[in-house]
FIZALUM-490808 format. One record per residue: residue number from 1; residue in three letters; chain; x, y, z of N, C-alpha, C in turn. Coordinates in Angstrom, 1 decimal. Layout:
# FIZALUM-490808
REC   nr  rest  kette    n_px    n_py    n_pz   ca_px   ca_py   ca_pz    c_px    c_py    c_pz
REC  NUM   ALA      A       X       Y       Z       X       Y       Z       X       Y       Z
...
END
This chain:
# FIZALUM-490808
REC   nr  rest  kette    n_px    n_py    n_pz   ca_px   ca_py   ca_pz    c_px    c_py    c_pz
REC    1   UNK      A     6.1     1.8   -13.3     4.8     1.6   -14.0     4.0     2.9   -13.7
REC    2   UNK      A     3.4     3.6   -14.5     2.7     4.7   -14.4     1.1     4.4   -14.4
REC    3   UNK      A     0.2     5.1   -13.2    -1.1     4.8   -12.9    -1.2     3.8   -13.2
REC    4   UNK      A    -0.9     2.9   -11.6    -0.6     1.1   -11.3    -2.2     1.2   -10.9
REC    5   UNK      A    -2.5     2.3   -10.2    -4.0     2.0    -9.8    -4.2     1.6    -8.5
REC    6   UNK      A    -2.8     1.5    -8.0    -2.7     1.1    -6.3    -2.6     2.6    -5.7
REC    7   UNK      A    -3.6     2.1    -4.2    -3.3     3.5    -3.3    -3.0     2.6    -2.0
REC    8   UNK      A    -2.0     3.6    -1.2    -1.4     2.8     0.3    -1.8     4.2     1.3
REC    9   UNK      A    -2.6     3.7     2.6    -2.2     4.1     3.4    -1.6     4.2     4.7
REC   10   UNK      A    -0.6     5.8     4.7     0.2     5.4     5.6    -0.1     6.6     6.7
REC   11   UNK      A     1.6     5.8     7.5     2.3     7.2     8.4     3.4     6.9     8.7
REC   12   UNK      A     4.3     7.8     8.2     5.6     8.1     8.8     5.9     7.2    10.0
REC   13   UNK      A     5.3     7.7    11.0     5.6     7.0    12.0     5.8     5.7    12.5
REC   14   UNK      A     4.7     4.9    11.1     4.3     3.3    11.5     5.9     3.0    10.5
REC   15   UNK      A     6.4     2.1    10.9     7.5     1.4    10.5     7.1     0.7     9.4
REC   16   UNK      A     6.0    -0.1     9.4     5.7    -1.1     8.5     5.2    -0.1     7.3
REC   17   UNK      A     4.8     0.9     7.4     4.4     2.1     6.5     5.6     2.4     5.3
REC   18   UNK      A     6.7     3.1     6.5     7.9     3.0     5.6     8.7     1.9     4.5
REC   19   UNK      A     8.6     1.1     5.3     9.2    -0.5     4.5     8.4    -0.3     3.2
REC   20   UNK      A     7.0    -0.8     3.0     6.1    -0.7     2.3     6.5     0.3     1.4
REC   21   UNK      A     6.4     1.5     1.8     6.9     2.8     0.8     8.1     2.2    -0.2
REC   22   UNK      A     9.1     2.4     1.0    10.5     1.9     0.3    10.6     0.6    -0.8
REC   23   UNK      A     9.7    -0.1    -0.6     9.5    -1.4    -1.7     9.2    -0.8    -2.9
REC   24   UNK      A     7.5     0.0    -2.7     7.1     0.5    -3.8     7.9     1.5    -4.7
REC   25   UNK      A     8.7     2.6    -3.9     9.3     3.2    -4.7    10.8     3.0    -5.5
REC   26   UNK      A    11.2     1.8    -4.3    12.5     0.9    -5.5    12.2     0.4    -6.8
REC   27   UNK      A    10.7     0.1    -6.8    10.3    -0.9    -8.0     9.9     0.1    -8.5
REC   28   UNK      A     9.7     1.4    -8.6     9.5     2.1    -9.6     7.8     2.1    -9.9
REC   29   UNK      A     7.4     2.1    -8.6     5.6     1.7    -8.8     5.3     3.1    -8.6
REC   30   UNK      A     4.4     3.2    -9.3     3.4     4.5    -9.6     2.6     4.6    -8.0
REC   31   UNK      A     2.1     5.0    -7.2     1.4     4.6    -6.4     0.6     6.0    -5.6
REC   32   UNK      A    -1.1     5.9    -5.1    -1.5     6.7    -4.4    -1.3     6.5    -3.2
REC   33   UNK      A    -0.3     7.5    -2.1     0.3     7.7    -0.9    -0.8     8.8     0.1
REC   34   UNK      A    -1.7     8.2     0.5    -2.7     8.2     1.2    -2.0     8.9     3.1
REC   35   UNK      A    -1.7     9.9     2.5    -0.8    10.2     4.9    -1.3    10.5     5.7
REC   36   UNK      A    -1.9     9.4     6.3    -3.1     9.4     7.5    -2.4    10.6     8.8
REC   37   UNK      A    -1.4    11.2     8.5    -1.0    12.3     9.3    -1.8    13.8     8.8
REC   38   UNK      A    -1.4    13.8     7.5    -1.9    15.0     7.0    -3.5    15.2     6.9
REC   39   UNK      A    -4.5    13.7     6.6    -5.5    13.3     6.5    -6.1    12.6     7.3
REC   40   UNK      A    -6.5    13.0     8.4    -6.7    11.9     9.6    -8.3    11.0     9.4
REC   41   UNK      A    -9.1    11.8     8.4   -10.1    11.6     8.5    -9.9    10.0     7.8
REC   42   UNK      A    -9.0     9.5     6.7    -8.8     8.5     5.5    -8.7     7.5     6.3
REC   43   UNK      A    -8.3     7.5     7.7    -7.8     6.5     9.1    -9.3     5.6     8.6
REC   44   UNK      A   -10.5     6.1     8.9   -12.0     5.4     8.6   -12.1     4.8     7.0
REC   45   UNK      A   -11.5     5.5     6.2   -11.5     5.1     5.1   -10.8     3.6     4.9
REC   46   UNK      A    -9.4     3.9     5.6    -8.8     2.8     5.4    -9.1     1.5     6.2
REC   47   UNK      A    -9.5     1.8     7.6   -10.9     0.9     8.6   -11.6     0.1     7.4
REC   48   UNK      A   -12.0     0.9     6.7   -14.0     0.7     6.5   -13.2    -0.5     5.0
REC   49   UNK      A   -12.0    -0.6     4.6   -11.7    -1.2     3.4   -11.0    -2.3     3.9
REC   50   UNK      A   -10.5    -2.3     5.3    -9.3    -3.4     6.2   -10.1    -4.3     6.5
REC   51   UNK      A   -11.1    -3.7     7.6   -11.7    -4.3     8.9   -10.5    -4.5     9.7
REC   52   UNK      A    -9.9    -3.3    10.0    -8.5    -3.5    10.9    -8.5    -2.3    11.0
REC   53   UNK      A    -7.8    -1.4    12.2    -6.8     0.0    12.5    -5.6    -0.6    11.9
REC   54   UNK      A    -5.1    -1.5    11.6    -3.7    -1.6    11.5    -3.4    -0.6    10.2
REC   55   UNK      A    -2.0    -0.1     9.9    -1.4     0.1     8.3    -0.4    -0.5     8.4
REC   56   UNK      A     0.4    -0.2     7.4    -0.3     0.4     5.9    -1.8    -0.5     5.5
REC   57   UNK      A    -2.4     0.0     4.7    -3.6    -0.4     3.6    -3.3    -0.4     2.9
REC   58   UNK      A    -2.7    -1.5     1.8    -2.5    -0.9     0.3    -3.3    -1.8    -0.6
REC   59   UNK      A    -4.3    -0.9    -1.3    -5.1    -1.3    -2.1    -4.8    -1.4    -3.9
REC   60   UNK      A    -5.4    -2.3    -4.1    -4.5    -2.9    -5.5    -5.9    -2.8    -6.7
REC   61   UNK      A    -5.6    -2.6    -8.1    -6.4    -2.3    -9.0    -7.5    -3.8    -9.3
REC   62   UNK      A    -7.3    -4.5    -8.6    -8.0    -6.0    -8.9    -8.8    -5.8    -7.9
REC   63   UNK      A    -9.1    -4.7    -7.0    -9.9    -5.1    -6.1   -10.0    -5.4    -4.5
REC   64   UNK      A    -8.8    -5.9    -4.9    -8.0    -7.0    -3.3    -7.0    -5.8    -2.2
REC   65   UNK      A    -6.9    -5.9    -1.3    -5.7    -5.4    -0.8    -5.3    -6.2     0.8
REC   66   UNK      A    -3.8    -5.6     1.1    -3.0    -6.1     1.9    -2.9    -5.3     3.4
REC   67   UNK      A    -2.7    -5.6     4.1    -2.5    -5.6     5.5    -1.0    -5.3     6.0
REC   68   UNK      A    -0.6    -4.2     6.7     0.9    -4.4     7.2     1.6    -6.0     5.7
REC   69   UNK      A     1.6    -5.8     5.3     2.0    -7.3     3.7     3.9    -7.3     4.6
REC   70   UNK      A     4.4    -8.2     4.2     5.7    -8.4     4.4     6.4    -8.1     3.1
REC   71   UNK      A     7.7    -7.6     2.5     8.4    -7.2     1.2     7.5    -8.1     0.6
REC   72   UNK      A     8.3    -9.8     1.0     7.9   -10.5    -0.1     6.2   -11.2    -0.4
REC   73   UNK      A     5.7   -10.6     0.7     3.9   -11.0     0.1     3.8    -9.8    -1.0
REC   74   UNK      A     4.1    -8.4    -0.9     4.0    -7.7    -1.4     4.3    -7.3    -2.8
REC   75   UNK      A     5.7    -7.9    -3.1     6.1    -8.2    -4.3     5.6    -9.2    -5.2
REC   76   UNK      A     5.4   -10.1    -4.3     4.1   -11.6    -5.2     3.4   -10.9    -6.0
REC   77   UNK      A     2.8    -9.9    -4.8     1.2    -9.1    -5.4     1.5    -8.1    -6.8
REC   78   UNK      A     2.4    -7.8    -6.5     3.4    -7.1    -7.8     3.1    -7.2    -9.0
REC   79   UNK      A     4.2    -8.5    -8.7     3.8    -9.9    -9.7     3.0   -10.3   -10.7
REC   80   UNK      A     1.7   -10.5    -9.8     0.6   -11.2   -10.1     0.1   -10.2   -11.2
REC   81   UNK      A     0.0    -9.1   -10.7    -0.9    -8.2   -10.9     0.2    -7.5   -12.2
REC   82   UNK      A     1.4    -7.8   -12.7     2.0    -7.6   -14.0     2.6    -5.9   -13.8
REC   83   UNK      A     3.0    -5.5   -12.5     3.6    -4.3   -11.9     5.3    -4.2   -12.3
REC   84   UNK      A     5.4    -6.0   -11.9     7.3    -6.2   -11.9     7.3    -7.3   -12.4
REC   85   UNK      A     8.4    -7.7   -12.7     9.0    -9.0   -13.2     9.5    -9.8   -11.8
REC   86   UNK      A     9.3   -11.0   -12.2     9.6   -11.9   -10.9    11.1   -11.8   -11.2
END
């Protein structure tokens, strides 16, 4: 899907960052990859959108976004949002 309108941020380092990646880029999702390595300052950005330090952040074109999400919360949101096919 091209300009899904979701942005995620990450880091390499965080595990749950990578998973997250690897979902979105199997399914062929368009997505803004936000690398709180390269960009340290986005860490507040992604705070100020969570109310958490945790990542990933991945923010969704409805508005809503997810927390460290698990594959399959993730893929729901997919879903819903008409990204993939169930």
């Amino acid at each position: 899907m091209s300009d899904s309108g979701i942005t995620m941020y990450g880091a390499m380092w965080c595990g749950d960052c990578r998973r997250s990646k690897s979902l979105l880029d199997a399914l062929g999702i368009d997505y803004n990859y936000v690398d709180l390595e390269e960009k340290p300052e986005a860490a507040d950005e992604a705070q100020a959108i969570s109310g958490r330090k945790n990542i990933p952040v991945i923010v969704f074109p409805d508005g809503t976004h997810q927390v460290e999400p698990s594959d399959p919360y993730l893929h729901s949101k997919l879903v819903s949002l008409g990204a993939v096919s169930a």
